[in-house]
C-alpha positions as CSV (number, residue, x, y, z in Angstrom):
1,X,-25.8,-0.8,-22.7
2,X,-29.2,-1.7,-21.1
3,X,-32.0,-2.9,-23.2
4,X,-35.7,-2.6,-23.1
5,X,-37.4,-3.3,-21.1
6,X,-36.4,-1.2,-18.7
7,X,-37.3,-2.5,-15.2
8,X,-33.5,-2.8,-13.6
9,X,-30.1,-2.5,-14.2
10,X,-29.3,-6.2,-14.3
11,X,-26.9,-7.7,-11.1
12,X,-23.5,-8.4,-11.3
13,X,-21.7,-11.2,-9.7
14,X,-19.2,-8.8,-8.0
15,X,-22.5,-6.8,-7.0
16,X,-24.5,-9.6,-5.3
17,X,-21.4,-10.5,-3.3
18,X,-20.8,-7.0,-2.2
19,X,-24.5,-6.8,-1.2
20,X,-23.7,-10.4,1.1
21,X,-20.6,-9.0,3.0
22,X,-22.8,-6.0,3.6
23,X,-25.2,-7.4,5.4
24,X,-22.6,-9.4,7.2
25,X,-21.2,-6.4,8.9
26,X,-23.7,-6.2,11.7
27,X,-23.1,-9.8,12.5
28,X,-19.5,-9.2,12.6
29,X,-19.4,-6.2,14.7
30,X,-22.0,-7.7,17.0
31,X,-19.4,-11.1,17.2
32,X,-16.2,-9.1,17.8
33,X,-17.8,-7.0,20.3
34,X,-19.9,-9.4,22.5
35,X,-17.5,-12.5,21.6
36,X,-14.1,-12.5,20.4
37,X,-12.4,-8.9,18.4
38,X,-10.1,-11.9,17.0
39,X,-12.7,-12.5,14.5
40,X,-11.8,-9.8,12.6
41,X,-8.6,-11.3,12.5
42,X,-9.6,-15.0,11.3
43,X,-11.7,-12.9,8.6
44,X,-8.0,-11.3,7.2
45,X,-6.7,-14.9,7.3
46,X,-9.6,-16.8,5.5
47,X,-9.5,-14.0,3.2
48,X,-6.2,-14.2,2.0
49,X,-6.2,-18.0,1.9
50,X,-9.5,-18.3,0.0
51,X,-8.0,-15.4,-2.4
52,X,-4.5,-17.2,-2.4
53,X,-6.2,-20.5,-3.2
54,X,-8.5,-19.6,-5.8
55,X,-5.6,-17.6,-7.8
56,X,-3.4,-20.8,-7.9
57,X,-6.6,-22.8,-8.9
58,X,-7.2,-20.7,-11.7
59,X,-3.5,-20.4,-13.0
60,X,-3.1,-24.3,-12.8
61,X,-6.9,-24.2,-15.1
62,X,-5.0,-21.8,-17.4
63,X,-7.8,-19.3,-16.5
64,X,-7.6,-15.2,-16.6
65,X,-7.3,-14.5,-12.8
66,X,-8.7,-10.6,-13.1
67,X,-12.4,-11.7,-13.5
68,X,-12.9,-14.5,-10.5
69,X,-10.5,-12.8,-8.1
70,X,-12.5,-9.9,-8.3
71,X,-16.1,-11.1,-8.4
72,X,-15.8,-11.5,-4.2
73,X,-17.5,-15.1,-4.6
74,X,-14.3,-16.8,-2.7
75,X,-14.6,-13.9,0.1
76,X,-18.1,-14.5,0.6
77,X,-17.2,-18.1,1.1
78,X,-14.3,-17.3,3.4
79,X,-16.5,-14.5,5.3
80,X,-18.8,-16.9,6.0
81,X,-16.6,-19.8,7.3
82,X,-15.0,-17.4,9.8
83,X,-17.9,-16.8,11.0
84,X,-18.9,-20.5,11.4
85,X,-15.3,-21.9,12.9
86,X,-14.6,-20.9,16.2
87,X,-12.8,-17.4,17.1
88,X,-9.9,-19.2,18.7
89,X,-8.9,-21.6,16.4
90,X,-5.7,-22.2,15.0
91,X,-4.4,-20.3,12.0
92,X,-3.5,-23.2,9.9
93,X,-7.1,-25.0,10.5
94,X,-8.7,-21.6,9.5
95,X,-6.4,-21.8,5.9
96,X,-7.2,-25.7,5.5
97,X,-10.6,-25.2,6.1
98,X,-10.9,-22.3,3.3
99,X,-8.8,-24.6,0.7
100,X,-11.4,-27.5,1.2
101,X,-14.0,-25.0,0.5
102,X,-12.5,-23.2,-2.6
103,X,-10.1,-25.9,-4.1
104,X,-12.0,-29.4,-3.9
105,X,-15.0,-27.9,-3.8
106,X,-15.7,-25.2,-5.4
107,X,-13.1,-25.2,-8.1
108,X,-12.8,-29.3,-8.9
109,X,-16.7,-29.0,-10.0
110,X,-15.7,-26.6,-12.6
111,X,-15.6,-23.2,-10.7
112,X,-18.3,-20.7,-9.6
113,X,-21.9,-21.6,-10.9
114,X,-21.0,-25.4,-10.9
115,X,-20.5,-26.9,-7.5
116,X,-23.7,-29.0,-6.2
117,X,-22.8,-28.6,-2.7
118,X,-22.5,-25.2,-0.4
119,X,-18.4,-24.9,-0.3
120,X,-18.7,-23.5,3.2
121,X,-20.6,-26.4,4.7
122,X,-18.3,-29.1,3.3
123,X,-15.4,-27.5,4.4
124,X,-17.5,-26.7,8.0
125,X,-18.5,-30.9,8.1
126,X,-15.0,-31.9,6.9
127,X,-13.3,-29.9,9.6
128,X,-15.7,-30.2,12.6
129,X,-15.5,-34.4,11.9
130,X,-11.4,-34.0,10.8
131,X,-10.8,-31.9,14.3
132,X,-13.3,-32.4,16.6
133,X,-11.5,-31.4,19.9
134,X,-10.1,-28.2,18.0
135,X,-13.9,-26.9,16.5
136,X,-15.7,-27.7,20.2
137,X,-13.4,-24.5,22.0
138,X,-15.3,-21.3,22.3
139,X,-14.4,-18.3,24.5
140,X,-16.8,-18.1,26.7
141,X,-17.9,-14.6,26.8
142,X,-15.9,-11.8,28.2
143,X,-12.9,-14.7,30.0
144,X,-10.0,-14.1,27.2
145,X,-8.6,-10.9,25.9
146,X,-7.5,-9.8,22.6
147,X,-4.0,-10.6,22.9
148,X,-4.5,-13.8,24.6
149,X,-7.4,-14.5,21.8
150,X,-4.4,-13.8,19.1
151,X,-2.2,-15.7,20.6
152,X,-4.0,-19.0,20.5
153,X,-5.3,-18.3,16.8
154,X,-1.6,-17.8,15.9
155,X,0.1,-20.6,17.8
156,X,0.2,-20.4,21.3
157,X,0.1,-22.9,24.1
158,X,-3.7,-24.1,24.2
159,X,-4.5,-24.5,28.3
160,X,-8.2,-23.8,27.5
161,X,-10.6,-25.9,29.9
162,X,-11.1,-23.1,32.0
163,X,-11.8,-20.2,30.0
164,X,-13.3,-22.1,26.9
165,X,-16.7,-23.3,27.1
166,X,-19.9,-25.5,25.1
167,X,-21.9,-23.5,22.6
168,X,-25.6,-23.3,24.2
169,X,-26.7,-25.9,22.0
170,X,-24.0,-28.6,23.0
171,X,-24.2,-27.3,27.0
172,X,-28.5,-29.0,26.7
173,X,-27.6,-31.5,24.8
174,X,-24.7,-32.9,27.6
175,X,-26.1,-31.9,30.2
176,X,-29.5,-33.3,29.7
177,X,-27.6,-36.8,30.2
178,X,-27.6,-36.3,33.8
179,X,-30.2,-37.4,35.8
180,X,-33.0,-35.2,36.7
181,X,-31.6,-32.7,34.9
182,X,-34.0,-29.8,32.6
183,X,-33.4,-27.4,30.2
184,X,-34.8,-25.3,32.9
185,X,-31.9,-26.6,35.4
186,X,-29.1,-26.4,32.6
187,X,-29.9,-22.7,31.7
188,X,-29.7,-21.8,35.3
189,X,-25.9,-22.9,35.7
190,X,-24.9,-19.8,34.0
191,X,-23.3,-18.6,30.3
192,X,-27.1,-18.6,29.5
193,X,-28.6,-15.2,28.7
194,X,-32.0,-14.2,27.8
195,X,-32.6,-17.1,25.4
196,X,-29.5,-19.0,24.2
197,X,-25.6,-18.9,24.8
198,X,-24.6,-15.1,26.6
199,X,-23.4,-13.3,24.7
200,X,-24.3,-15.0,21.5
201,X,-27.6,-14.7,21.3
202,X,-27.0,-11.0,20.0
203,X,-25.4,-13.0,17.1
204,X,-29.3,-13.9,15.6
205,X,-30.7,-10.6,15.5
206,X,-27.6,-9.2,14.2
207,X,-27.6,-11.6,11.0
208,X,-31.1,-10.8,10.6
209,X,-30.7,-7.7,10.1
210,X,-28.4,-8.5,7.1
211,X,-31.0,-11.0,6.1
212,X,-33.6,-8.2,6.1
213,X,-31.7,-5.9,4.4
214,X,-30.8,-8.8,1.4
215,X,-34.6,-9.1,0.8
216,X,-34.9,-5.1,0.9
217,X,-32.5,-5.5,-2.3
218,X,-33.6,-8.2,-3.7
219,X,-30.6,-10.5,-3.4
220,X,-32.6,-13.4,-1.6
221,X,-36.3,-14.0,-1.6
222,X,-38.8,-14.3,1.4
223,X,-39.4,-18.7,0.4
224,X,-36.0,-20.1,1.9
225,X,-36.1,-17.5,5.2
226,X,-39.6,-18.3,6.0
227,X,-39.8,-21.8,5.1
228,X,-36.8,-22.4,7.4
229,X,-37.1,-20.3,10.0
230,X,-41.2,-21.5,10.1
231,X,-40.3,-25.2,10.3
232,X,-38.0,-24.8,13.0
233,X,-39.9,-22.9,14.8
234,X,-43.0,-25.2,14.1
235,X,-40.5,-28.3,15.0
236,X,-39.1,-27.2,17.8
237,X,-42.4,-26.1,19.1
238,X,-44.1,-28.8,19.2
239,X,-41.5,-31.0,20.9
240,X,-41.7,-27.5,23.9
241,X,-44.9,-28.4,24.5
242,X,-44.8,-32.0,24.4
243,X,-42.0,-32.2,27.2
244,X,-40.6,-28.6,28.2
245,X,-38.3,-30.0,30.6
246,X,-36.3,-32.0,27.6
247,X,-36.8,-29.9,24.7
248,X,-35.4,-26.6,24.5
249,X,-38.2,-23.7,23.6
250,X,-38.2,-22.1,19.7
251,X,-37.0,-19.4,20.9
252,X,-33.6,-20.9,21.9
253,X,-33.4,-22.9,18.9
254,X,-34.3,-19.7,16.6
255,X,-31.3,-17.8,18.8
256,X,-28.9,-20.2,19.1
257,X,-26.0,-22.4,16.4
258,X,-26.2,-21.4,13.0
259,X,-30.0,-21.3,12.9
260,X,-29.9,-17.1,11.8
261,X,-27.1,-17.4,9.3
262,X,-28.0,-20.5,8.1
263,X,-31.8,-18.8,7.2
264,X,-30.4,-15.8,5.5
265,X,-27.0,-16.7,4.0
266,X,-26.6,-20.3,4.3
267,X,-29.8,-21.9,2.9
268,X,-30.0,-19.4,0.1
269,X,-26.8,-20.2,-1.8
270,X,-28.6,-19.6,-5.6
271,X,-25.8,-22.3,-7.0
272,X,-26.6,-25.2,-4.8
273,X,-30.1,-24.7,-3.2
274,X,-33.9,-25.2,-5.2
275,X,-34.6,-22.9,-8.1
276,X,-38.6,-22.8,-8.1
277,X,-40.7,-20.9,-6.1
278,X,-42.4,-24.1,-4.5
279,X,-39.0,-26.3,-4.8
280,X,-37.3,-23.4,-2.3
281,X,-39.9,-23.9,0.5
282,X,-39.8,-27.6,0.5
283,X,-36.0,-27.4,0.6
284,X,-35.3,-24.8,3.2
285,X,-38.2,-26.1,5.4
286,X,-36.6,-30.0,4.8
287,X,-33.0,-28.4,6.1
288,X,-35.1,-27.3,9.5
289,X,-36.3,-30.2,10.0
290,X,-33.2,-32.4,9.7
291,X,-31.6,-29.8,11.5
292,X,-33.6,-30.1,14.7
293,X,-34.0,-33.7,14.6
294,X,-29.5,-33.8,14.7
295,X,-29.7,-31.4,17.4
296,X,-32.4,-33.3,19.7
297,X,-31.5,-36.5,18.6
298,X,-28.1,-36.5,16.2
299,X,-24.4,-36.9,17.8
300,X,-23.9,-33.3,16.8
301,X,-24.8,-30.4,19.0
302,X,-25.4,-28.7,15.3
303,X,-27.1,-29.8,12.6
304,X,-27.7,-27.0,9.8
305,X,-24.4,-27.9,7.8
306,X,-25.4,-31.6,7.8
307,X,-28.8,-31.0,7.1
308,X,-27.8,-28.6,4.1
309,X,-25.6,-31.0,2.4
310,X,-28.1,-33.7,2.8
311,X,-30.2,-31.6,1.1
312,X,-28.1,-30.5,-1.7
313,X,-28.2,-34.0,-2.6
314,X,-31.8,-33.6,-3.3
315,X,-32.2,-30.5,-5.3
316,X,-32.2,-32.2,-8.7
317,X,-35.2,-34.4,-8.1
318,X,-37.5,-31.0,-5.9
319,X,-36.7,-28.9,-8.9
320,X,-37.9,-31.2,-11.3
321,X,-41.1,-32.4,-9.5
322,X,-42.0,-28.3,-8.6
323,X,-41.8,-26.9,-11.9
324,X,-44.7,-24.1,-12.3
325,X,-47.0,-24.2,-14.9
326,X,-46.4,-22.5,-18.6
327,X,-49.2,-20.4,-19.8
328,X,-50.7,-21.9,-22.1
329,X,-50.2,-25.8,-21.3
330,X,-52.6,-28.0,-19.2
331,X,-51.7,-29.7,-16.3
332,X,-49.5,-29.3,-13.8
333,X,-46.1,-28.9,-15.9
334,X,-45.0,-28.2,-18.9
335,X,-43.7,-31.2,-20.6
C-alpha cells in the first residue's frame, strides 16, 4: 500500500542495487571486450564469495538470511571490486579481497546502512598495500588470450613481464623519473591511445554512461558527479598549463584510473558519503583534489580509494557544518 501523496512508488533496497549493476553493464562489456573477457569471470567469483561471505556473517549474527542475500547490496560491492582489481589476478586474492569488504567491513559495523567507510575501497587499499606486486599486473591490451587470461586467474604459472604492462597512470608517473623525459615523450612509446591507457580509455565513457543513466532514474544526484569530475578537471588543469611537459592534460586524468567509476559509483555510496546538498559538493570535489595531488605527487599511481577513505573520515563534521536552513528559523541552521 502506497500512501498519499502520491508522487512515487518509494525505492527498494533490492531496486537501487539492481538499478547500479545496470548501469554497470556497459562498463563491463566495454572491459571484456577491449581488455580482458576474464572479467566476466572474476565477476562469477567475487560474486559468489561476497554472497558466500555475507550468508555465514549473518548465520553467525543469528540473522534471517532471505532479506540481505537478496537485497544485491554485497553484489554491488563485489561488481565493483572486480572491476577495480586487475583482470588477471589470482582467484584466491579476488575472494580475500571480497571478505575484507563484506566481513570486517561491512558486516563488523553492524551490517548494511552502518559502515562509515566504502567496503570496496578498504578492501581495494588493504589489498593494493597487502599485495603490491600482484595488484600492479595488467594485460596489456590485446597480448593474452582468454584461456591464458583463465589460467593465471585460476592458478597458473605467472611469467608476466612481457605481456603485462603499467596502467597509463603509473607508465607517467615512472617514466617521468627519467631525465628529459615528457608526458609528450612517454605517450609516444606506445600502449597510449587517444587520451589515456589503449584500450582503456573506452572504460570512462562506458561508466558514464551508467552514470548518466543513474541520474536519469534518480538513484544518484548531479552534486557528487559534478563536484568531482569539476575539481579534477579544474586541478588537473591548472597544473597542464603550468608545465605541460610534467603534468598530464584533464583529459587524461578524466580518462584514465578510476576517475569515471569513482564519479558515478564510487563517490556516491549514500551510506558512507555527505548527506546535504552543499555537504556532497564539498565532499566529492575534496576526493578530486586528494586524488590528483596522490597521483602527481603520492607514491601511488591512483589515488581515488585513498582519497575516498580519507574522506569518509570527514563526513560527520561536513554534514553538520552544511545543514540547510528550516523554514521558519533565522540564520543559517536550524538549532
Amino acid at each position: 500500500m502506497i500512501n498519499s501523496p502520491y508522487i512515487r512508488k518509494p525505492a527498494s533496497v533490492q531496486g537501487v542495487m539492481l538499478a547500479v549493476l545496470t548501469a554497470l553493464i556497459p562498463a563491463i562489456v566495454v572491459y571484456a571486450w577491449q581488455i580482458a573477457a576474464v572479467v566476466l569471470v572474476n565477476l562469477a567469483i567475487a560474486t559468489i564469495a561476497a554472497l558466500a561471505g555475507e550468508a555465514l556473517v549473518l548465520k553467525l549474527r543469528g540473522r534471517p538470511l532471505a532479506p540481505a542475500l537478496s537485497d544485491l547490496s554485497a553484489v554491488v560491492t563485489a561488481w565493483l571490486l572486480a572491476l577495480c582489481f586487475p583482470p588477471i589476478l589470482p582467484w584466491w586474492a579476488t575472494v580475500l579481497g571480497v571478505l575484507i569488504a563484506i566481513v570486517a567491513v561491512k558486516h563488523l559495523y553492524g551490517g548494511l546502512g552502518q559502515n562509515p567507510f566504502n567496503p570496496a575501497m578498504v578492501a581495494y587499499c588493504a589489498m593494493i598495500v597487502a599485495f603490491p606486486a600482484l595488484m600492479s599486473k595488467w594485460p596489456a591490451a590485446g597480448q593474452l588470450d582468454f584461456t591464458t587470461q583463465l589460467g593465471l586467474v585460476l592458478g597458473s604459472a605467472r611469467e608476466l613481464d612481457a605481456i603485462t604492462s603499467a596502467t597509463a597512470l603509473d607508465t607517467i608517473k615512472t617514466g617521468l623519473r627519467t631525465a628529459g623525459a615528457t608526458v609528450q615523450s612517454i605517450m609516444s612509446q606506445g600502449n597510449f591511445g587517444l587520451v589515456s591507457g589503449r584500450g582503456w580509455e573506452w572504460l570512462a565513457p562506458a561508466y558514464a554512461l551508467g552514470g548518466l543513466y543513474l541520474l536519469a532514474r534518480g538513484i544518484i544526484t548531479w552534486h557528487m558527479p559534478a563536484a568531482f569530475l569539476g575539481a579534477l578537471a579544474a586541478i588537473s588543469a591548472a597544473f597542464w598549463a603550468v608545465d605541460p611537459a610534467h603534468y598530464a592534460s584533464p583529459l587524461f586524468h578524466l580518462a584514465s584510473g578510476g576517475a569515471m567509476l569513482g564519479a558515478f559509483f564510487i563517490v556516491t555510496d549514500p551510506v558512507s558519503g555527505a548527506t546535504t546538498p552543499r555537504g556532497k559538493l564539498i565532499f566529492a570535489a575534496s576526493i578530486a583534489l586528494l586524488a590528483y595531488v596522490i597521483r602527481a605527487f603520492g607514491s601511488f599511481p591512483e589515488g581515488v580509494a585513498f582519497a575516498v577513505l580519507l574522506l569518509n573520515i570527514c563526513v560527520p563534521l561536513i554534514d553538520m557544518n552544511t545543514q540547510p536552513r528550516v523554514f521558519g528559523h533565522r540564520g543559517d541552521k536550524a538549532r
